[in-house]
C-alpha positions as CSV (number, residue, x, y, z in Angstrom):
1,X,1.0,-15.3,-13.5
2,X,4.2,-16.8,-12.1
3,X,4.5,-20.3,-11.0
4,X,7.4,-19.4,-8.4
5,X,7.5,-16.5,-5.8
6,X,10.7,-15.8,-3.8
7,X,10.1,-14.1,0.0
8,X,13.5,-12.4,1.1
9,X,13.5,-10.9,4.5
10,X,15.8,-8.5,5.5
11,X,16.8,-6.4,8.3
12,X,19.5,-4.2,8.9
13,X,21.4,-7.0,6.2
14,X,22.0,-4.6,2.8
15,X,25.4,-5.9,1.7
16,X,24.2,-9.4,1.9
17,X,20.6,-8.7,0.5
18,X,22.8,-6.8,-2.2
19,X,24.6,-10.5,-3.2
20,X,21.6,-12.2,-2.9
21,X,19.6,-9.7,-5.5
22,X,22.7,-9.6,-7.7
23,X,23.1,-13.5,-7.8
24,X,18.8,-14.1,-8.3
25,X,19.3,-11.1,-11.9
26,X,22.7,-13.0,-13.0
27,X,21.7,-16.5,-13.3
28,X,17.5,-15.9,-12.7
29,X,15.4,-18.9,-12.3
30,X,14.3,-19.7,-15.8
31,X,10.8,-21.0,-13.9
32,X,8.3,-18.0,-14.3
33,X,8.9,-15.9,-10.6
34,X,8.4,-13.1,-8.7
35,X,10.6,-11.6,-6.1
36,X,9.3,-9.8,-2.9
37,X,11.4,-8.3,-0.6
38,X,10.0,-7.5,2.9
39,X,12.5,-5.0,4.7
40,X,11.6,-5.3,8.7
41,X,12.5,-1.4,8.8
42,X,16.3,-1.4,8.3
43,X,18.0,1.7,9.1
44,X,20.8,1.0,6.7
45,X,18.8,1.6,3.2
46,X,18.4,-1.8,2.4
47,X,14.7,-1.3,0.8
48,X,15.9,1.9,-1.1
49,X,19.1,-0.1,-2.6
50,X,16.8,-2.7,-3.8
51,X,14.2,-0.6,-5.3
52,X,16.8,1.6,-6.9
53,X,18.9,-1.5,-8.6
54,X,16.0,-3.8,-9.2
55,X,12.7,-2.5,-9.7
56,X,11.1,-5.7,-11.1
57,X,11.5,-6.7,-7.1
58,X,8.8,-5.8,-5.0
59,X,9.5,-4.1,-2.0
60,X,7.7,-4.4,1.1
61,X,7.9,-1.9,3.8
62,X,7.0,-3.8,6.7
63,X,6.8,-0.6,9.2
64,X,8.7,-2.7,11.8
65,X,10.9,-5.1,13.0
66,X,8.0,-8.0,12.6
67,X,10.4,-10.8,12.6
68,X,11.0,-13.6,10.4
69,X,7.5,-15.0,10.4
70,X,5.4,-12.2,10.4
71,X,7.3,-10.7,7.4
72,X,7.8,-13.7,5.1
73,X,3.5,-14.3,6.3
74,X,3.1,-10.6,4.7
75,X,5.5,-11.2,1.8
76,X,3.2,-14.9,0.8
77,X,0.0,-12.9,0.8
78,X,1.5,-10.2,-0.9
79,X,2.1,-13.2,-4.5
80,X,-0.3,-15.5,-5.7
81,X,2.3,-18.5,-7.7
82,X,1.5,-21.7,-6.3
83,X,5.3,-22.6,-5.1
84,X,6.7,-20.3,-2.3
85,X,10.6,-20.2,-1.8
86,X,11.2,-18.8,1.6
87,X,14.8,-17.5,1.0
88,X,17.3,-15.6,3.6
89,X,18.9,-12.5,2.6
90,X,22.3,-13.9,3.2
91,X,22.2,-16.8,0.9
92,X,23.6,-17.0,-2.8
93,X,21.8,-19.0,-4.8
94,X,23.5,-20.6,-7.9
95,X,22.9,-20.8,-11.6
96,X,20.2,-23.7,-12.0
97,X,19.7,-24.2,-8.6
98,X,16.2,-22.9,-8.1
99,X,15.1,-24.3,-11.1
100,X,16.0,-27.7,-9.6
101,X,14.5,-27.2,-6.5
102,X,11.4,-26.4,-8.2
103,X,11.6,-29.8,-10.6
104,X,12.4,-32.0,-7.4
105,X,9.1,-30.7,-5.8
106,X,7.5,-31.2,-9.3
107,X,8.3,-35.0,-9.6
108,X,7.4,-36.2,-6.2
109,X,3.4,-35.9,-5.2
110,X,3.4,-36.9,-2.1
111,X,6.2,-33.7,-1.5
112,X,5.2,-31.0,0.2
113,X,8.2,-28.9,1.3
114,X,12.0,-29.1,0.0
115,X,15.0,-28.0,0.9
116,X,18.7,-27.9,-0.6
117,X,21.9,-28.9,0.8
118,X,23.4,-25.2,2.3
119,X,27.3,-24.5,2.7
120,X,29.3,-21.5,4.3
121,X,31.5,-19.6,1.8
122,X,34.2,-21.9,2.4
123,X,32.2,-24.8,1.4
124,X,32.1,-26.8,4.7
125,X,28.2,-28.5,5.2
126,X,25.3,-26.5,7.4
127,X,23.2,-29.3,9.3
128,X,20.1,-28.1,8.0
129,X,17.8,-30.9,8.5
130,X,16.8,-33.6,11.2
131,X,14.6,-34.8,13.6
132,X,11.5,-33.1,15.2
133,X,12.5,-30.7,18.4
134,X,12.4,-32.8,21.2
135,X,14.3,-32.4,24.8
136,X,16.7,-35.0,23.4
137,X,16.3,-34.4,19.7
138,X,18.0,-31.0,20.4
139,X,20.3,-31.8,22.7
140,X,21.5,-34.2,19.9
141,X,21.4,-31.3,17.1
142,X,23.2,-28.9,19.2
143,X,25.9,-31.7,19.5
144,X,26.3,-32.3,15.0
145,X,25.8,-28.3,15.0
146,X,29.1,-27.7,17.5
147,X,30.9,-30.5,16.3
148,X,30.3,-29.2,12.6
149,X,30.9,-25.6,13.8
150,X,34.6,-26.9,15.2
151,X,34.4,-29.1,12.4
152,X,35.8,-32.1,15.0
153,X,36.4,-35.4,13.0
154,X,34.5,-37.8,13.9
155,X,31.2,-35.4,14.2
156,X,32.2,-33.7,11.0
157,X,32.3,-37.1,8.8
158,X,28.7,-38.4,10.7
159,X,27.4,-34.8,9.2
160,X,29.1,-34.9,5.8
161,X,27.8,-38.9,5.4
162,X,24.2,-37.8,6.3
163,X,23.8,-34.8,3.7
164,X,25.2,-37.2,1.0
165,X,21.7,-38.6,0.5
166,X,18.2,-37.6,-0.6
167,X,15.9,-38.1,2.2
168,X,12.5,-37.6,4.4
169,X,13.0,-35.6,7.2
170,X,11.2,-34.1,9.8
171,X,12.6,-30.6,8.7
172,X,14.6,-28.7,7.0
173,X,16.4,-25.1,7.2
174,X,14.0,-21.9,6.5
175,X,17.1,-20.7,5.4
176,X,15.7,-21.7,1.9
177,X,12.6,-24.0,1.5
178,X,10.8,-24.3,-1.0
179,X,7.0,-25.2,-0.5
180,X,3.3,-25.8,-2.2
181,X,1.2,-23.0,-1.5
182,X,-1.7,-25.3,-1.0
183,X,0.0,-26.6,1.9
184,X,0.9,-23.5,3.0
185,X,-1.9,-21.8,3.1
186,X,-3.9,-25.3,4.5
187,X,-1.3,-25.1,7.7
188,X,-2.3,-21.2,7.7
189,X,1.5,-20.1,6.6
190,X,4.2,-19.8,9.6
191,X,3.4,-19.5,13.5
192,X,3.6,-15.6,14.2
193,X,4.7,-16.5,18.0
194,X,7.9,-16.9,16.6
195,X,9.8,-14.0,15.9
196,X,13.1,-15.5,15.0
197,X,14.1,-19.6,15.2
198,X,12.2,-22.8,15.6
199,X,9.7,-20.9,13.0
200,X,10.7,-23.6,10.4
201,X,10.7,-27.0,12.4
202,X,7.4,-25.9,13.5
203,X,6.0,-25.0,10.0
204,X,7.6,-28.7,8.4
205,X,5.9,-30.7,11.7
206,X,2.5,-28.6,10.5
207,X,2.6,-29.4,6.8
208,X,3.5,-33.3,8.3
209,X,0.5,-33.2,10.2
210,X,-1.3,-33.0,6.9
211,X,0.2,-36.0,5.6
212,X,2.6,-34.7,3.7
213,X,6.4,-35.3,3.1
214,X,9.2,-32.8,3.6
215,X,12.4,-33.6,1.7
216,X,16.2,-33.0,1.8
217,X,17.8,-32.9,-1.5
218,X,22.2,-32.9,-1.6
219,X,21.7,-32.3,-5.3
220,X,21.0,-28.7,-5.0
221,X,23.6,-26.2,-2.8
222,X,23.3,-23.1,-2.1
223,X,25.8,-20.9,0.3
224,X,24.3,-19.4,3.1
225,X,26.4,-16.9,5.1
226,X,25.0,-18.2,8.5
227,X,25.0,-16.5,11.9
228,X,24.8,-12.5,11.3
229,X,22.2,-11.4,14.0
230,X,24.2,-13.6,16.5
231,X,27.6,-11.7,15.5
232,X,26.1,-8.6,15.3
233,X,23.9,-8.7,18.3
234,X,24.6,-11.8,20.2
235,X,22.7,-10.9,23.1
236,X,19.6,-10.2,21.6
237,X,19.8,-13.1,19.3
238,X,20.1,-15.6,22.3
239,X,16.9,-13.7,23.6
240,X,14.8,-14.4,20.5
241,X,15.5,-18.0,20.5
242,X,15.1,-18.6,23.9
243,X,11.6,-16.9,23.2
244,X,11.3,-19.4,20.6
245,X,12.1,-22.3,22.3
246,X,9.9,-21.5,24.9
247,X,6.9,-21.3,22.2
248,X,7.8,-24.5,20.7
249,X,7.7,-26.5,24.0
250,X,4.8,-24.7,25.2
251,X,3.1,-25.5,21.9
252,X,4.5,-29.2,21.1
253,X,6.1,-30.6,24.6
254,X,3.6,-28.3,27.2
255,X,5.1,-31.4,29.9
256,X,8.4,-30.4,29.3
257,X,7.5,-26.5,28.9
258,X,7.4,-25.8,32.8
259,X,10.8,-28.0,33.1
260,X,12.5,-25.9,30.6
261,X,11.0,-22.7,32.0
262,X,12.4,-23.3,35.4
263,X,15.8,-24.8,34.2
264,X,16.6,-21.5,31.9
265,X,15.1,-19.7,35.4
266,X,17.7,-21.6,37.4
267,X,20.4,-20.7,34.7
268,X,19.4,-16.6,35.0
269,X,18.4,-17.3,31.1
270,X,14.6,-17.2,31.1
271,X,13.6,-14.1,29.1
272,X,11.8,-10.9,30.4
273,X,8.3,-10.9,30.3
274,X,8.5,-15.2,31.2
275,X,8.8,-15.1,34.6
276,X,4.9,-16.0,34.9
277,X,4.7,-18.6,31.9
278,X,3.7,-15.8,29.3
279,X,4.5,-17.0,25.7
């Protein structure tokens, strides 16, 4: 049996699911893994590519657009290792960099979730950890994630001085996490409201609710190649999250949940299907 099983989702994303696979046979974790591929039912031959090139993957036909947490909840039960890396298409992980992940989680008991420091192409810092989703919690992220985006001095160096150091957080980026199944399984895996967004800030504050710890490590980077579904489909991308965000307040913040409902109302943002307070 494997100790390590990697869940990819992809949709509609086979050139970057094509790095990604090429990257994980060059330099493969030399921990004992499995890769499983859940394809959301792309319509550009993503599951066929990856069953033709690499046919010690296992591909998942998912039979529809599930989103994120629905898939990557079909890829886990699909393995049995005891660690789960929940890894996005677009990323490019590095030679060794798994393996240290997986010896981070290893030393520290009280560990429960861990997740590397990510980078665009060019290098420059994701914000891919912080503080629990709050009103103002989010208000502040938005602010290091557009300041970062612009990279604007002062905002830039605050980010760049935080990811220098190993630290508890309250999450960190699904993007790639790495996690104890036990846990995983204990919180019962990710929160199928959420079809894309918030998904892993809820899943971190559910494995903290069981005492556990969720780390960010700067010693491991991996490039992501951030932001696809929002270039390729803005629109429908800002939907999704808004669903999301809606389901986290509901769930976390239900105060704040009818002040947010009627302020994205007031905005003409509120989702379809809303109008009433449906999640």
């Amino acid at each position: 049996m494997s100790d390590l099983a990697i869940v990819i989702v992809s949709y509609n994303a086979c050139a970057e699911l094509e790095v990604c696979l090429d990257a994980l046979a060059v330099h493969p974790p030399a921990t004992p893994h499995e890769i499983v591929v859940v394809d959301n039912a792309s319509s550009d031959g993503s599951a066929q590519l990856a069953r033709a090139r690499w046919p010690h993957v296992t591909v998942i036909d998912a039979g529809d657009n599930l989103g994120f947490a629905r898939a990557t909840n079909l890829g886990i039960r699909a393995t049995m290792s005891p660690l789960l890396l929940l890894l996005n298409s677009d990323t490019v992980p590095s030679r060794g960099s798994l393996d240290r992940l997986v010896a981070i989680l290893r030393s520290r008991d009280s560990v429960a979730v861990v997740g590397p420091r990510l980078v665009n192409a060019q290098g420059v810092l994701e914000v891919s950890f912080g503080l629990m989703i709050s009103p103002f919690a989010e208000l502040w992220q938005k602010c290091l994630v557009a300041g970062q985006r612009r990279q604007t001095p002062l905002v830039a160096r605050l980010v760049e001085r935080r990811a220098r150091t190993e630290r508890v957080v309250d999450w960190v980026s699904g993007a790639c996490l790495l996690v104890r199944r036990g846990e995983a399984e204990a919180v019962g895996l990710l929160d199928e409201r959420y079809f894309l967004y918030l998904e892993d800030v809820d899943f971190c504050a559910a494995v903290r609710g069981l005492g556990r710890h969720i780390l960010y490590t700067p010693s491991v980077e991996i490039v992501h190649h951030r932001g696809r579904s929002r270039q390729t489909a803005p629109a429908s991308a800002m939907t999704a999250y808004r669903r999301s965000q809606l389901a986290f307040y509901q769930k976390h913040h239900p105060r704040w949940y009818p002040i947010l409902r009627a302020y994205l109302r007031m905005g003409g943002k509120l989702p379809r299907g809303d109008s009433q307070g449906g999640s």
